[in-house]
N, C-alpha and C positions, 0 to 999 in steps of 0.2 A: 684663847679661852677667855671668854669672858669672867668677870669677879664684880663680887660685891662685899664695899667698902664700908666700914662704919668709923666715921667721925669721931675722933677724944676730944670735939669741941676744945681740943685747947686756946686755939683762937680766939675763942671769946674771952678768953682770960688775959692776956696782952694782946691785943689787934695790932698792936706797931711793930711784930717781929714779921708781921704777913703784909706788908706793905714797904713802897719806896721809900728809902728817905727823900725827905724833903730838896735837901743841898741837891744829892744826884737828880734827881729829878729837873729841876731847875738847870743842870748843868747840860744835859741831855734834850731835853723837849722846852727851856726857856726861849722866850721872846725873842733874847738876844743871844744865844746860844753860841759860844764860838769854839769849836772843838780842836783841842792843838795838834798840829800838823809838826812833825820832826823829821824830817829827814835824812838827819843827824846817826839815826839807829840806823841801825842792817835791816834793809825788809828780809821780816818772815814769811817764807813761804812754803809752801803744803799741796798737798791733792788728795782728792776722795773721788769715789763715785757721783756719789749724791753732794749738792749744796742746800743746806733749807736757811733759809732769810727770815728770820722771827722765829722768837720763841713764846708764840703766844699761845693760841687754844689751840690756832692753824697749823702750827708750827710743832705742837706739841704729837697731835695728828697724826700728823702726816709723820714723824718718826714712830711710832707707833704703828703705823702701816708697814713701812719699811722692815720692822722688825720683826712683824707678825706672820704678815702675809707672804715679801717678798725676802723675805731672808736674809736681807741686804743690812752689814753693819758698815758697811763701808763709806760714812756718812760724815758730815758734820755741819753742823749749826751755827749762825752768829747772829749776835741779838745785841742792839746799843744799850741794853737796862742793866740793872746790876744780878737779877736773878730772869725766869721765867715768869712768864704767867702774862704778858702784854698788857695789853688793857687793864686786866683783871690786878696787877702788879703798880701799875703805876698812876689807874684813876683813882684817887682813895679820899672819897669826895664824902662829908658827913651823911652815913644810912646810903650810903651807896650797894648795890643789888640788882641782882640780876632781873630785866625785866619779863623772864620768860621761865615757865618753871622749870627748876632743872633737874627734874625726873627725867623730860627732854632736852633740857640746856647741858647735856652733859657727855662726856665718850659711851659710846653703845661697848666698848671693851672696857670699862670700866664705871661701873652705878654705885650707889651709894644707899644704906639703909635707914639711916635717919639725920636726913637735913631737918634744923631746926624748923624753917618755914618754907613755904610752894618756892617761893624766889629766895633763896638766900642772900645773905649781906656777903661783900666782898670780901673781909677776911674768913668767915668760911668757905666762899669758895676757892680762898688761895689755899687752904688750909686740904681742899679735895685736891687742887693741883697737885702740891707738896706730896700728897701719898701717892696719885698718879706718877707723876716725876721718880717717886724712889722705885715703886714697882718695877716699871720698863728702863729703870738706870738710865735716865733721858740726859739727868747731868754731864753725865761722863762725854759726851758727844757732844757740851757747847761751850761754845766760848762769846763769855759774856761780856760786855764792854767793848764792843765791837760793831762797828759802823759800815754799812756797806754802803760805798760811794757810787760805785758802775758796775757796768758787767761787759765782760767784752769777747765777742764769739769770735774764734778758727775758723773758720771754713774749712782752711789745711789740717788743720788736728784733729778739726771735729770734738771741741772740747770748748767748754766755758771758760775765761780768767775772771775772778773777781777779785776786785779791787777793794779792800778796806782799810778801817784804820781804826787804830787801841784809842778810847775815849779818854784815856786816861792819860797817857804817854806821848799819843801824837806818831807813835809807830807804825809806818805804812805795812800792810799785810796784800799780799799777793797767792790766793788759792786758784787751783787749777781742779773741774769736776765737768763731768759730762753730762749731769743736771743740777738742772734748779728748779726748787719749790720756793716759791717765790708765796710768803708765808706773812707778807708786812698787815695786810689786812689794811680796812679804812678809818681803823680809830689812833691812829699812829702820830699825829701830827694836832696837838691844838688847834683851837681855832683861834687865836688873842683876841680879848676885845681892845677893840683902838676908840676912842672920844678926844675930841681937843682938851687938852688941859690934865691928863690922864697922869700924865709925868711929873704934874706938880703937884698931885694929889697929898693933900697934908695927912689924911688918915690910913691905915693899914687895908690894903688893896692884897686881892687873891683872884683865881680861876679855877674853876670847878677841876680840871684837867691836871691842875699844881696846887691842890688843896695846902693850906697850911694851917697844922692840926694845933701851931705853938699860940695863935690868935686868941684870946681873950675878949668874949666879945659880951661881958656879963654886964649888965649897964649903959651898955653900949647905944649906939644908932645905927643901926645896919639896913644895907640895901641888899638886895638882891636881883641880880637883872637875871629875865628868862624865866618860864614854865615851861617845858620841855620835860625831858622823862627827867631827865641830873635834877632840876630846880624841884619839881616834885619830891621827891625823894630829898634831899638834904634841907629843902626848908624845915620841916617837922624837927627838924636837928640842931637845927639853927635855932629857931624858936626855945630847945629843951635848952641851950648857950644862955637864957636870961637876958634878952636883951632889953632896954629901955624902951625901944621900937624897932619893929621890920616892917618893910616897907617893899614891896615885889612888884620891881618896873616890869610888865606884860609885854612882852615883843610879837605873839600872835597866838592865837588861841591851839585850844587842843581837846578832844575829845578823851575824857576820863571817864574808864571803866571802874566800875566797882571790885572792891578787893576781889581776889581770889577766897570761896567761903571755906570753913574751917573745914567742912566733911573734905575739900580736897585733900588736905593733910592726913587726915585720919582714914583715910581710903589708900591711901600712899604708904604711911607707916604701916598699915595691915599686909598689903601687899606683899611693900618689901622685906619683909621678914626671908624671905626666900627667893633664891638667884631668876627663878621663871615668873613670880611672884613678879619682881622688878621690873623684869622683859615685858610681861602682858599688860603692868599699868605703864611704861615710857609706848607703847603703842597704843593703848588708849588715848592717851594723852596726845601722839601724834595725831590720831584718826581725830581727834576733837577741836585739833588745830584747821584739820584738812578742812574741817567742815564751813570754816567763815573766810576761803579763800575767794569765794564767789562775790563776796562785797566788793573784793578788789578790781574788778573787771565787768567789763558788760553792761549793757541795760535789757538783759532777760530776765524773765520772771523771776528763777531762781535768787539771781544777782539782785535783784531788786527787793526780794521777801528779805534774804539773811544782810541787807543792807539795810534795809528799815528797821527789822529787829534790834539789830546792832546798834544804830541809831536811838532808836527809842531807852535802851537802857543806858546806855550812855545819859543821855540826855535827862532822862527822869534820874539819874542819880546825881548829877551836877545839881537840878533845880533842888533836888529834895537837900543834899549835903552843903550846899554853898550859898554864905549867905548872898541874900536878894541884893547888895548894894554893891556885890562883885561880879554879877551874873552877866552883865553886859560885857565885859573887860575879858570874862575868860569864856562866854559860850560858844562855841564857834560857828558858822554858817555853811559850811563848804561842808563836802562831801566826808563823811567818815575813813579813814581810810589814808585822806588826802596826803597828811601828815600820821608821825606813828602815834599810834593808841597808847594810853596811858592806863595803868592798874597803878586805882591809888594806894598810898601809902602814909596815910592820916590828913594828906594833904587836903584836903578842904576841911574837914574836921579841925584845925590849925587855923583856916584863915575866920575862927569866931574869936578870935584871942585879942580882946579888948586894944594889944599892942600894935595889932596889923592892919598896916593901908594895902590896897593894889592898887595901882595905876596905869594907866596904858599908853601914858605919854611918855616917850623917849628922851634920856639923855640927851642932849644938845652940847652940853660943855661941859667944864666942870673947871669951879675956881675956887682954890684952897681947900676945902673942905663942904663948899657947897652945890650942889648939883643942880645946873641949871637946863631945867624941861623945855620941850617942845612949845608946850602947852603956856610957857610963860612963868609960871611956879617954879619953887624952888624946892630942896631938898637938905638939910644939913646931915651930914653921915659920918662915921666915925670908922665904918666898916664895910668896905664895898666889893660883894661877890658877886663875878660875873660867870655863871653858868651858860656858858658859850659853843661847848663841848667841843666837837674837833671839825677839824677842815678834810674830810672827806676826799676830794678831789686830789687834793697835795696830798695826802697819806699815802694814795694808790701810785703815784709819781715822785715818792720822796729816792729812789735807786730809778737813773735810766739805764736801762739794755739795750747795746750796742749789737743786733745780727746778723745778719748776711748782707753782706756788703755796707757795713757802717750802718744800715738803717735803723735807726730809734725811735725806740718804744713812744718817749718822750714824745717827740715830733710827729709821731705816728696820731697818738691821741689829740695832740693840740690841735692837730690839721681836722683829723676825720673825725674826734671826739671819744672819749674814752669807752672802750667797748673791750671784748675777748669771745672769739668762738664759743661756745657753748663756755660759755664765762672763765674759761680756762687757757685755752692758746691765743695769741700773738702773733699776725700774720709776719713773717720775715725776723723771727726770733724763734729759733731753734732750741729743742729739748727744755724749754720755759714753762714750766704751769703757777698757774695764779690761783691759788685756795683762797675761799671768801673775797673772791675776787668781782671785777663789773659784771653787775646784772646777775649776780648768784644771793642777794638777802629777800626774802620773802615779808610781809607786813605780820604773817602769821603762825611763820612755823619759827624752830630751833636755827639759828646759823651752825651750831654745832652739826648738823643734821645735814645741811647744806655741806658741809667741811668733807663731812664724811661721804656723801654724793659722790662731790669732786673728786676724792680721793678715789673713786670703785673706776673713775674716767682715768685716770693720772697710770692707775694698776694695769688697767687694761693696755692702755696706749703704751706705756715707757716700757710694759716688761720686754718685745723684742730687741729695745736696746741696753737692757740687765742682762737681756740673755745672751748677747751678743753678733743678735739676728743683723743689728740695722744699729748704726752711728748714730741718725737724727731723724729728727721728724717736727716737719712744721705744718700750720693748716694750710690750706691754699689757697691764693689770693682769694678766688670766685667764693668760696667755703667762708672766709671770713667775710667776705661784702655782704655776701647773703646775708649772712646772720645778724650782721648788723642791722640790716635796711629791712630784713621781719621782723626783730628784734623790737626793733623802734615805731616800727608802723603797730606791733599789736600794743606797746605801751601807751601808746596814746590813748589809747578804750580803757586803761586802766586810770586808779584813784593819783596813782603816783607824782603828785607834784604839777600834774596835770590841767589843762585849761576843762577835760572834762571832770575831774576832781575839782578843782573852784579853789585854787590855793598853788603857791610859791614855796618848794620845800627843800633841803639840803638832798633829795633822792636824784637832782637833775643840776644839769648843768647848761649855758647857751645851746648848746649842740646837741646832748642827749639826755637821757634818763640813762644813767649810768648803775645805778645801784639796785637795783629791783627787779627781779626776775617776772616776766609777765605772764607767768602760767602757774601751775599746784605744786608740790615741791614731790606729790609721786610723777608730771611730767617728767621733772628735774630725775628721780632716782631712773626714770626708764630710761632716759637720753643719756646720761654719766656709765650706766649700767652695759648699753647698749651702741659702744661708738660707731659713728659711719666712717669705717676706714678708707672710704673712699674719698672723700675731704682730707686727708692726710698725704701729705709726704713723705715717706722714710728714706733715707740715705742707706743706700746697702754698704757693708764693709770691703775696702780693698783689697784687691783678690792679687797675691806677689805672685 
């Protein structure tokens, strides 16, 4: 049964109860991160049915499915942070916020009646988790501070071992389950920035990723590296810091949307006053997403009208909001689309503040306190954020799965390039699903939407072996080639980081587009909705 939530905004009143600390943070997702290994303790070890690996939105999900749909408690969780909430837990990056509104940014089993704004800021939407999380008693099934190293599949048992270890302790953990929901997602992994001279840096250095809130930066000389959606969103923040100067080194342009306008909010709050109320506007809302999927893809009419639209307001809101002596540095040329779309968040309105440079010339070094450009100039800084956001690639690869016959996931992707059957299975890795996994995020809709897709795939596939029809199931060589090699032949028609998008983006890698789904996200619910069991493998049970 679906419910709707209303917010005691207590969040807004202390933000730092809904957020990492600092310290764990750094201990866990740091540069130099080194997590103690003890061998010294007794492994503990356990079994469940279910394993889920994160406990982020993915993570959160997909228990929530289990408990709704599939009746299944027989479950457990582990997550390397100190609470829930992934992402949403541990980026806590100044006016940090969701950039998708979350009427749709949010569980269709559970909405919400009055978010302060379309996109909320981070501590409220931890603050929606926390009431999620007590509703379905999600706590009680995780264990947090917990690392998972590998995974290693039976054949003979027909069963998962996964391998972890207490973040804290260094106590090796040893569970045994017959799935996994493989729940890490692609924001899990920093991305560091590296520069020569970085470690001798005389002033107070940070990353958007490991925000550090104890920084003082009133008077200051602060940089900022990156426009991206993070740097949009926390410059404006930066700037309220008082500083003496900011200064925003450009690493590549972006198309910026105009805010979300107020009537959406106040059409939202009318709505949701009531549970169908809620349902009718998060489908508006999706139907309004569906509608500029066509920019993504193609050179047909369609594709080419809501591209140029899209284009056009973008564009006329850049020249009108930013001044003329920045316009060059951040307009961009390439294809809309190419890279993700940005809804500002005062950010250009910010850069007329008498105190602001932008530049587009790149760090080169940096000696003591001074930052030495491309371009030959210099920079003296006292404060230097790097809005870098995270490594993508290594997030979806930070656990390899060991499955039939030793083959790894790992070596799988390095060879052939990161990919998953209908974004979900794994060829040669048994009873494994991958939520918000490759080639399942859209340019335009919800990834919680995406989450919940995969999940209606995961219900259908795994229930013969809940039920006890069938051990395992993997896709089939031919079934995963396939999909990969259409996969990638239609991304290439799309914007996605593309030679036909006109631009170089984190959605791809040497080998593939790994991150982006190349079709509408009602494709995606038909195909998650609708498995072809004939692509599948099941293992039937041992008959004594």
């Amino acid at each position: 049964m679906s419910s709707l939530h209303t917010l005691t905004k207590e969040s807004h009143k202390d933000p730092s109860k809904f957020r990492v600390n600092y310290d764990d943070a750094v201990r866990i997702l740091g540069k130099d991160s080194k997590l103690p290994e003890n061998d010294n303790l007794p492994v503990e070890t356990g079994s469940s049915r279910v394993v889920i690996i994160g406990a982020g939105v993915a993570g959160m999900a997909a228990a929530i499915r289990l408990k709704k749909e599939l009746k299944e408690e027989d479950y457990w969780c582990f997550d390397k942070s100190t609470d829930l909430g992934g992402t949403w837990w541990n980026n806590t990056y100044l006016n940090a916020a969701s950039d998708s509104p979350a009427a749709h940014y949010s569980f269709s089993t559970d909405r919400v009646s009055n978010w302060s704004r379309p996109q909320p800021l981070q501590y409220e939407y931890m603050e929606y988790l926390d009431g999620v999380a007590e509703k379905w008693a999600l706590r009680d099934k995780i264990r947090f501070n917990s690392i998972v190293k590998a995974c290693h599949w039976s054949e003979a048992e027909q069963k998962w071992t996964v391998e972890a270890r207490d973040t804290k302790t260094g106590q090796r953990i040893q569970w045994k389950c017959e799935i996994i929901l493989n729940c890490i997602g692609a924001l899990a992994q920093p991305n560091h920035y590296q520069v020569e001279g970085l470690d001798t840096f005389e002033g107070e250095f940070m990353q958007s990723a490991l925000w550090r809130h104890d920084v003082d930066m009133k008077g200051k000389r602060v940089v900022l590296i990156g426009n991206g959606c993070t740097a949009n969103q926390a410059f404006p923040g930066v700037l309220a810091k008082d500083p003496s100067q900011l200064t925003q080194v450009v690493r590549s342009q972006h198309y910026i949307m105009p805010p979300i306008p107020h009537s959406f909010q106040q059409a939202y709050l009318l709505f949701s006053q009531w549970l169908f109320g809620s349902w009718l506007f998060r489908m508006i809302v999706a139907f309004g997403s569906e509608l500029r999927w066509p920019l993504f893809r193609g050179n047909g009419f369609f594709s080419r009208l809501v591209r140029r639209y899209s284009t056009n307001v973008s564009l006329s809101y850049m020249k009108r909001e930013c001044p003329e002596k920045f316009q060059d540095a951040l307009i961009p040329k390439f294809k809309i689309g190419c890279k993700r779309m940005i809804f500002d968040h005062d950010y250009l309105k910010s850069l007329h503040d008498p105190r602001v440079h932008v530049t587009n010339s790149l760090i080169k070094r940096i000696d003591g306190k001074t930052l030495h450009l491309e371009d030959g100039s210099t920079i003296e800084c006292d404060v230097l954020i790097a809005c870098t956001g995270y490594d993508v690639a290594k997030s979806m690869m930070l656990v390899d799965f060991f499955g039939k016959d030793g083959s790894s996931l790992r070596k799988t992707w390095n060879e052939e390039g990161i990919s998953a059957y209908q974004t979900l299975l794994v060829k040669d890795i048994p009873n494994m699903w991958i939520l918000a996994g490759p080639n399942s995020i859209t340019g335009h809709a919800s990834v919680i939407m995406a989450i919940e897709n995969g999940l209606n795939f995961f219900e259908k596939t795994a229930k013969p072996i809940l039920d006890g029809k069938a051990t395992s199931v993997t896709v089939s060589d031919e079934a995963y080639d396939k999909w990969l090699k259409t996969t990638q032949e239609e991304l290439q028609e799309c914007v996605f980081g593309t030679p036909f998008g006109g631009c170089v983006s984190w959605y791809a890698t040497s080998k593939t587009i790994f991150t982006t789904y190349p079709r509408s996200q009602i494709d995606y619910w038909y195909r998650c909705s609708h498995p072809k069991f004939k692509d599948l493998e099941y293992t039937k049970p041992k008959t004594h």
